[in-house]
C-alpha positions as CSV (number, residue, x, y, z in Angstrom):
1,X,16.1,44.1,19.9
2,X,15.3,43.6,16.2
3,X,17.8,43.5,13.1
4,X,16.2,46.6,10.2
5,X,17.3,46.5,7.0
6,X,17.8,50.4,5.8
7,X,18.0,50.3,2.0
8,X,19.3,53.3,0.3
9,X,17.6,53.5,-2.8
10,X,18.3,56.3,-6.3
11,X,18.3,57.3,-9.6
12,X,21.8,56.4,-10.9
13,X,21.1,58.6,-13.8
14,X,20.5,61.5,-11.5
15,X,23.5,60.4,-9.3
16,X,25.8,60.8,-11.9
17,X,24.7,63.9,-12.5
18,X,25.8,64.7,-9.0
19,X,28.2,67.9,-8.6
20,X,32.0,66.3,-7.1
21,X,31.2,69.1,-4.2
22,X,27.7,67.9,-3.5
23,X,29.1,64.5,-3.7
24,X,31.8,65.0,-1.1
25,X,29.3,66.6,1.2
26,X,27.3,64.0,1.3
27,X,30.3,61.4,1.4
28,X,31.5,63.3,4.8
29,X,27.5,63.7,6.0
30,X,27.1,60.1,5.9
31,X,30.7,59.2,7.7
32,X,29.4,61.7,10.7
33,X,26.0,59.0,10.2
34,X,27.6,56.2,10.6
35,X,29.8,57.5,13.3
36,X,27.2,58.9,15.0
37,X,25.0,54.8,15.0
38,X,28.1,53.2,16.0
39,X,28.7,55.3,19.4
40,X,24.7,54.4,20.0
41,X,25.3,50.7,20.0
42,X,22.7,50.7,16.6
43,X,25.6,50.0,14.3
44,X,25.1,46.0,12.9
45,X,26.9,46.2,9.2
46,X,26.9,48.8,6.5
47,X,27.9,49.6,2.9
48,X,28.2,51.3,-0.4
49,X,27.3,49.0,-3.1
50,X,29.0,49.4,-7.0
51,X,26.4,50.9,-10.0
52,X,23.8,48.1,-10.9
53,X,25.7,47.7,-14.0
54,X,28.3,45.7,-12.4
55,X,25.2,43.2,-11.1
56,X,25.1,39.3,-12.2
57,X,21.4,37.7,-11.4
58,X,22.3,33.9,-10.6
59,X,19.7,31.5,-11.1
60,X,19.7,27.8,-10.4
61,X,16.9,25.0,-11.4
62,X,17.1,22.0,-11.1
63,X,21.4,22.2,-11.5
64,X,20.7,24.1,-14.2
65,X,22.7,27.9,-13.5
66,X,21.8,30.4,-15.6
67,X,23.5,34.0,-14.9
68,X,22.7,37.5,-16.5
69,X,24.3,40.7,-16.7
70,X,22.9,43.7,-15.1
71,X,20.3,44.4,-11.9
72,X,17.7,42.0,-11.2
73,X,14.7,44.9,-11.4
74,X,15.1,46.7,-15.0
75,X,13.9,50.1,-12.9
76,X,14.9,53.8,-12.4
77,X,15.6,53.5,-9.0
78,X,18.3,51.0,-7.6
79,X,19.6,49.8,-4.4
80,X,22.8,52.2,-3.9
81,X,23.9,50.7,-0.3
82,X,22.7,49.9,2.8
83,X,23.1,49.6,6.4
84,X,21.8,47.1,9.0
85,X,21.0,48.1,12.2
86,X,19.7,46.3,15.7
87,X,16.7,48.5,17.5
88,X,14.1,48.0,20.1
89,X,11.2,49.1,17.3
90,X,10.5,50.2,14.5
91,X,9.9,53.6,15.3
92,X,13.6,53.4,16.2
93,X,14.2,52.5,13.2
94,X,12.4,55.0,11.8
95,X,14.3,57.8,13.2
96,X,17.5,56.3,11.9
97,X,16.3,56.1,8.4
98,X,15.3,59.8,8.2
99,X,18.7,60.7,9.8
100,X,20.6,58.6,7.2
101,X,18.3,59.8,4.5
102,X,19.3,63.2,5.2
103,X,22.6,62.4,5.1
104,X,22.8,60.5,2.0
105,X,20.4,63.1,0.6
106,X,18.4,60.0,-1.0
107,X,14.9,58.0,-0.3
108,X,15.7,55.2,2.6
109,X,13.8,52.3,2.5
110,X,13.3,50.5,6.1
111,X,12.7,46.9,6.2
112,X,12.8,44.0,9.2
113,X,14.6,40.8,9.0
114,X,12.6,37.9,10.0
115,X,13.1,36.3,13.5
116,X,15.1,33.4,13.1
């Protein structure tokens, strides 16, 4: 079994933009998601994740620690939550993604961690 990283990446601009309706449905649409990888044994780890805004990058060299406000990508598109799932394949995988995709009604971005 490997360990996929499923990235739920969008526009915040267009999120807030977001009617409270379409936002509840897709609230409740993801709940029946996770519900739904839990009773198949997929379920790892998930979660929502605050607006970029409320990022700090840290950096340290050589002891020195140098920290700035905001995302680390200045980009359109951020990383909006995530879930981590454990899968024979990556077709597996796959399938999960366009199911939570759907149900977050946002781009999914699939990813595997490396074997340790």
């Amino acid at each position: 079994m490997t360990q996929y990283l499923l990235a739920v990446h969008g526009d915040e601009e267009e999120l807030a933009k977001v009617s409270p309706e379409d936002m509840q449905r897709a609230f409740q649409q993801v709940d029946v998601f996770n519900e739904k990888l839990k009773a198949s044994g997929a379920w790892v780890f998930a979660g929502g994740l605050h607006p970029s805004s409320t990022a700090t990058v840290v950096r340290s060299t050589d002891g020195k620690v140098v920290t700035t406000d905001g995302p680390f990508a200045e980009t359109k598109e951020q990383l909006g939550g995530f879930w981590i799932i454990e899968v024979p394949d990556l077709d597996a995988a796959l399938t999960w993604a366009a199911e939570g995709s759907e149900a977050c009604m946002t781009a999914v971005e699939v990813r595997p961690f490396q074997d340790v």
